[in-house]
N, C-alpha and C positions, 0 to 999 in steps of 0.2 A: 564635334558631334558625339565622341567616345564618350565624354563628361557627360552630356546631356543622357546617355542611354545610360549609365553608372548609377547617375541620379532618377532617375525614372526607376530602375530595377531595384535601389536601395529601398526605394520609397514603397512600390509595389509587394515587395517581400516584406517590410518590418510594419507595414499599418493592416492592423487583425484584419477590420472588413477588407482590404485590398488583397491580402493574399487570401483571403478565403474565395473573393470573387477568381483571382488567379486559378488559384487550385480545382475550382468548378469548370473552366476554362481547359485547364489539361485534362482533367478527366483520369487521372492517376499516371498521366506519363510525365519524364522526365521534360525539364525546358525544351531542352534539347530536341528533344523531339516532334517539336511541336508542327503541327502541317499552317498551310496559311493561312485557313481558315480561321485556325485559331486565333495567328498570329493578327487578323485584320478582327478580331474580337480584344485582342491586349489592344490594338492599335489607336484602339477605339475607346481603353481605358485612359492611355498615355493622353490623346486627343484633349479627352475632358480634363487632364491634371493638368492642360498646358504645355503638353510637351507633342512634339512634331517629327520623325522619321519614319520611312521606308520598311518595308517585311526585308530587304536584302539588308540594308544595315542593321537591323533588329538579331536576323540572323547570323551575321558576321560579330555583332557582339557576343550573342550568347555560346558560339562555336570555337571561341578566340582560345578557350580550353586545348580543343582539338588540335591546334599547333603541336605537332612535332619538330624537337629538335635533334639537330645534329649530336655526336658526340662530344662536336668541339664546344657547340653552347652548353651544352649541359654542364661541362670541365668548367665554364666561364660564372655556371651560376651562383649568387651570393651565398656563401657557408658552402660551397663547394670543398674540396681539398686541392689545393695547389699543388700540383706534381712537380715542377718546377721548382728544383733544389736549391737553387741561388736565392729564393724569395721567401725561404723558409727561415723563422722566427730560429734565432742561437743556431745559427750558421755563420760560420764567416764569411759565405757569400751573401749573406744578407744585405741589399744595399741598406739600410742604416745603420747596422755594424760597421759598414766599410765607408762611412761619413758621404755617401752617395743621394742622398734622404735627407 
């Protein structure tokens, strides 16, 4: 369903009349913010493009932002810094220095 709402919101945002209808829709607030009123107004746009979900998972796509993480995901995320001295590049604990790789 993720995909389907990706494709609905890519669609909605990059075709002029579509996001102009969007933007008249929020009424100068952020997505996010949207109450369900509105959201059963997008709902109703998705409908006619052919596409089908819910105000909760509507919601839950557009709030996925809102996830906070921990400290330990953040350490994990890609282009991160690796704190972790044995996996650092021209280290002899490198495991591919050390033929481990």
């Amino acid at each position: 369903m993720e995909n389907k709402l990706a494709e609905f919101y890519a669609e909605i945002t990059s075709d002029e009349n579509l996001k102009a209808t969007l933007e008249k829709i929020l009424a100068g607030k952020n997505i996010t913010e949207v109450t369900d009123a509105q959201l059963k107004e997008i709902g109703e746009i998705a409908k006619d493009l052919g596409y089908n979900f819910t105000i909760k998972e509507f919601k839950d796509f557009i709030n996925f932002g809102d996830v906070q993480l921990s400290e330990d995901e953040l350490s994990a995320v890609a282009g991160g810094v690796n704190k972790d001295p044995r996996m650092r590049e021209g280290t002899k604990n490198n495991p591919e220095e050390r033929g481990l790789l």
